[in-house]
C-alpha positions as CSV (number, residue, x, y, z in Angstrom):
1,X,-3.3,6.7,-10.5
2,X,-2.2,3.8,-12.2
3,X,-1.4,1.4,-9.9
4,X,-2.1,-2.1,-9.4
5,X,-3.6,-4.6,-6.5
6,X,-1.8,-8.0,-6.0
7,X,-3.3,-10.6,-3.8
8,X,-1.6,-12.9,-1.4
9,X,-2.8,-16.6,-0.3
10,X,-4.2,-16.4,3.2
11,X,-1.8,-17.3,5.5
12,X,-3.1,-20.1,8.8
13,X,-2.0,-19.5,12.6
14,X,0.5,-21.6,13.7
15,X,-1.2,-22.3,16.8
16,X,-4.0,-24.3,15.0
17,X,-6.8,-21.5,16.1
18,X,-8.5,-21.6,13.0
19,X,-8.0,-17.9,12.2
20,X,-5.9,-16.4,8.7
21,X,-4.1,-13.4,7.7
22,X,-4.6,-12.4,4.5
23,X,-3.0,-9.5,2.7
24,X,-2.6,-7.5,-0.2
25,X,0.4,-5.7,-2.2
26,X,0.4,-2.3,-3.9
27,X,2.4,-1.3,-6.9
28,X,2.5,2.1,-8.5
29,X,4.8,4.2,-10.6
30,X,6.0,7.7,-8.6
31,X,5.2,10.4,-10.5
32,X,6.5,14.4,-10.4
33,X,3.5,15.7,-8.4
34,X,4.5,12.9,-5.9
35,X,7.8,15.2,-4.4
36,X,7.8,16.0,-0.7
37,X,5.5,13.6,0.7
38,X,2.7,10.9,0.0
39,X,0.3,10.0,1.9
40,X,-0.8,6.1,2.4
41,X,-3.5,4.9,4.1
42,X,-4.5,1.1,4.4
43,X,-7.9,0.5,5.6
44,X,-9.2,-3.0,6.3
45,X,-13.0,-4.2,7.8
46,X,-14.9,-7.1,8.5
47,X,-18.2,-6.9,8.1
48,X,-19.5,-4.4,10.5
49,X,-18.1,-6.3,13.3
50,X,-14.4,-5.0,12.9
51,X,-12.6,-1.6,11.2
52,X,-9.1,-0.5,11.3
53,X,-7.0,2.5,9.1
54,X,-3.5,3.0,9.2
55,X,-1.9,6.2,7.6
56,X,1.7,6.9,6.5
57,X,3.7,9.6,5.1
58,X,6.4,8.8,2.9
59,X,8.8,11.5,1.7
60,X,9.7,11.0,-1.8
61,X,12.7,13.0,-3.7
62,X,14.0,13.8,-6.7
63,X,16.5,11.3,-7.1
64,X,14.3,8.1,-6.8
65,X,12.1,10.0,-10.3
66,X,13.5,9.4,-13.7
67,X,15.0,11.8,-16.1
68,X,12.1,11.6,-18.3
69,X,9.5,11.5,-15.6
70,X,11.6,14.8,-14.1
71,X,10.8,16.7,-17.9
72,X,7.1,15.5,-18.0
């Protein structure tokens, strides 16, 4: 898959704890084999200490692929 990764500044808490959100942004073209559904899944991890993964199904139809990406 050709996609690509873009990285986001971390974010402070408001409340002055210390603690930051950071997050990240994923691009990527939809191809043919892509109709019906994709699957997504985000996993994050610190350290051994924390782990979290987050799946999502996406359905994806014709209309949002492009004639020439339709005849590939």
């Amino acid at each position: 898959m050709n996609a690509q990764l873009h990285e986001h500044n971390p974010v402070e808490d408001p409340s002055g704890s210390g603690m930051e959100t950071t997050s990240l942004g994923l691009t990527f073209s939809v191809q043919p084999h892509h109709l019906g559904s994709l699957k997504l899944e985000c996993r994050a991890a610190i350290g051994s200490v924390y782990w979290q993964s987050f799946n999502e199904r996406i359905p994806v139809a014709a209309r949002y692929l492009t004639k020439e990406l339709l005849q590939s």
